[in-house]
C-alpha positions as CSV (number, residue, x, y, z in Angstrom):
1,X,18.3,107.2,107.5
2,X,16.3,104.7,105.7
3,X,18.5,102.5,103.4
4,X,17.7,102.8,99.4
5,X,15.9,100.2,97.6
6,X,18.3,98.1,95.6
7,X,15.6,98.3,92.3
8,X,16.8,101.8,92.2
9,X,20.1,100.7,91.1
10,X,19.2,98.1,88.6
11,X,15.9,99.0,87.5
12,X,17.4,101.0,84.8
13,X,19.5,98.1,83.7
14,X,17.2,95.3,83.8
15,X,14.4,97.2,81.9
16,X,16.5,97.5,79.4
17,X,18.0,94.0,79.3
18,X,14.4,92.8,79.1
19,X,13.1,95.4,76.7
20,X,16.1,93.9,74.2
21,X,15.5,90.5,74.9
22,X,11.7,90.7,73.5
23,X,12.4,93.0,70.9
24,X,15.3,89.6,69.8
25,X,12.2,87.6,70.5
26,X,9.4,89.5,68.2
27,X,12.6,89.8,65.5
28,X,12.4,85.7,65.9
29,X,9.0,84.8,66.1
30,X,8.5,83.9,62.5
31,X,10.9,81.6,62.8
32,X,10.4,80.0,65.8
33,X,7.3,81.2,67.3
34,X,5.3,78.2,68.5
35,X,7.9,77.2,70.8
36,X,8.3,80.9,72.2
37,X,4.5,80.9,73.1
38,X,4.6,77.4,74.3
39,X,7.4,77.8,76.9
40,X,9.7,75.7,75.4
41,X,12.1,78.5,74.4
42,X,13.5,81.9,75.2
43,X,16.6,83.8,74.2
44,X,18.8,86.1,75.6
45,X,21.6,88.6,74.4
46,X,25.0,88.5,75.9
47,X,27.4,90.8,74.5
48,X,28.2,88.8,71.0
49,X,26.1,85.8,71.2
50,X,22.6,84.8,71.3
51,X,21.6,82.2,74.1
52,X,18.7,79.9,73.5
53,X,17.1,78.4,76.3
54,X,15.7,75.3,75.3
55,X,13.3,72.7,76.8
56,X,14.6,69.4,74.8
57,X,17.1,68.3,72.5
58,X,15.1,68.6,69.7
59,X,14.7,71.8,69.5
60,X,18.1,72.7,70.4
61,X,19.0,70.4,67.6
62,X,16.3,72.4,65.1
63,X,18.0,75.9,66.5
64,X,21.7,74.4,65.5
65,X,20.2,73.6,61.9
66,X,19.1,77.0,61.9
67,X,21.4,79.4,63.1
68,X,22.3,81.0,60.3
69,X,18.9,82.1,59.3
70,X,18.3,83.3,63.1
71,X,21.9,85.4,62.9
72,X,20.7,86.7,59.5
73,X,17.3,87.7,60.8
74,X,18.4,89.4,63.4
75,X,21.2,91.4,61.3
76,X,17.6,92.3,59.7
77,X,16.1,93.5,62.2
78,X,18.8,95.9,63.1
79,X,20.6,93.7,66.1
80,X,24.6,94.3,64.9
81,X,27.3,92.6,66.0
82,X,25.5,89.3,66.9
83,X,28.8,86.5,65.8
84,X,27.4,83.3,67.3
85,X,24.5,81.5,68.7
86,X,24.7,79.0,72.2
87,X,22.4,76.4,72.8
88,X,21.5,75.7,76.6
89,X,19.3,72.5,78.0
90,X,16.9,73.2,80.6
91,X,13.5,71.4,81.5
92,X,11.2,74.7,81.2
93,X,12.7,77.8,80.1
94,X,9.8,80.0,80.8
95,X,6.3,79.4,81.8
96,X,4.1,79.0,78.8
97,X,1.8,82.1,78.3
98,X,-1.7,81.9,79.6
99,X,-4.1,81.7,76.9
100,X,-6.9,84.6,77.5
101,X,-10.7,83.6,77.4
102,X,-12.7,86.0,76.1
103,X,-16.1,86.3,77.8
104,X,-19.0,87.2,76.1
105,X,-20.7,90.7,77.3
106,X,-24.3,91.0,77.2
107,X,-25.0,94.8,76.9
108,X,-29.2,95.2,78.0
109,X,-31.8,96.6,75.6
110,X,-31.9,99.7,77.4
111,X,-28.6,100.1,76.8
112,X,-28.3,99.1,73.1
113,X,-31.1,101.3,72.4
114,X,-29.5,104.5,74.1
115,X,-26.2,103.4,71.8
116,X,-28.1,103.5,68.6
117,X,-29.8,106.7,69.4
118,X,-26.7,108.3,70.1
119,X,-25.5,106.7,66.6
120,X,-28.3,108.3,64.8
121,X,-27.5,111.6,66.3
122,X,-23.6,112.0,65.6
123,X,-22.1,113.4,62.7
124,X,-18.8,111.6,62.5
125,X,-19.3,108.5,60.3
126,X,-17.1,106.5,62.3
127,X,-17.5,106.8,65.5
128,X,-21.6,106.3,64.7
129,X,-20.8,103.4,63.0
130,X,-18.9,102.3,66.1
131,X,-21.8,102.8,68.5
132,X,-24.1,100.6,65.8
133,X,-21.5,98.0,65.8
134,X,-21.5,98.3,69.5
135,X,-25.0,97.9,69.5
136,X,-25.1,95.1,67.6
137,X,-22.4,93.0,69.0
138,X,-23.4,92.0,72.1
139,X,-27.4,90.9,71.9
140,X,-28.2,88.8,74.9
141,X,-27.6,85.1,73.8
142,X,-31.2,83.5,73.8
143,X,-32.0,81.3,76.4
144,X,-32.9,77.5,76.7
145,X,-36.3,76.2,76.9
């Protein structure tokens, strides 16, 4: 007999430990996103109280100015029974998030030719304005001398 993973016990759980946890987050954001998306901050829930996770005192010391605008937004956003807020000190509560580059797609002449034909010969406005958009976006960028 082969023995049973352990993440079939607490799969369940976590996922929705850390489904509640962003949904505190999102309800937070406006008020304290830049240091969500930087790393320097992240909350949990535990039972009655909000944690925050903080990088430096300053920021703990903004969150203790504003807990009751955090406790009332989350009342807002439908998280009852929320009574207090603690403030914890650690160097990096979360790795910041990696910024996405986006690349830019060449699509060849061939291609953006077929895309415009097939444009021309569609009925539905928006998807043949899609495939002209399409067709249009991504020109080859012209190339040094």
């Amino acid at each position: 007999m082969t023995p049973q993973r352990i993440t079939r016990f607490i799969a369940r759980d976590f996922s929705a430990h850390s489904s509640r946890d962003r949904g505190v987050e999102r309800a937070l954001e406006g008020l304290v996103g830049n240091a969500l998306q930087a790393g320097r901050l992240a909350f949990t829930l535990r039972e009655d109280t909000l944690v925050a996770i903080c990088a430096n005192r300053g920021l703990a010391t903004e969150l203790r100015f504003q807990q009751r605008e955090l406790l009332k937004t989350l009342r807002a956003a439908g998280f009852e029974g929320i009574e207090q807020i603690r403030i914890r000190l650690t160097n990096t509560p979360r790795p910041p998030q990696p910024t996405t580059r986006l690349e830019r797609r060449e699509i060849p002449d061939a291609a953006r030719r077929i895309l415009a034909d097939t444009a021309s010969s569609i009925q539905d406005p928006g998807l043949a304005g899609a495939l002209e958009r399409l067709a249009r976006a991504a020109r080859p960028s012209p190339k040094p001398d």
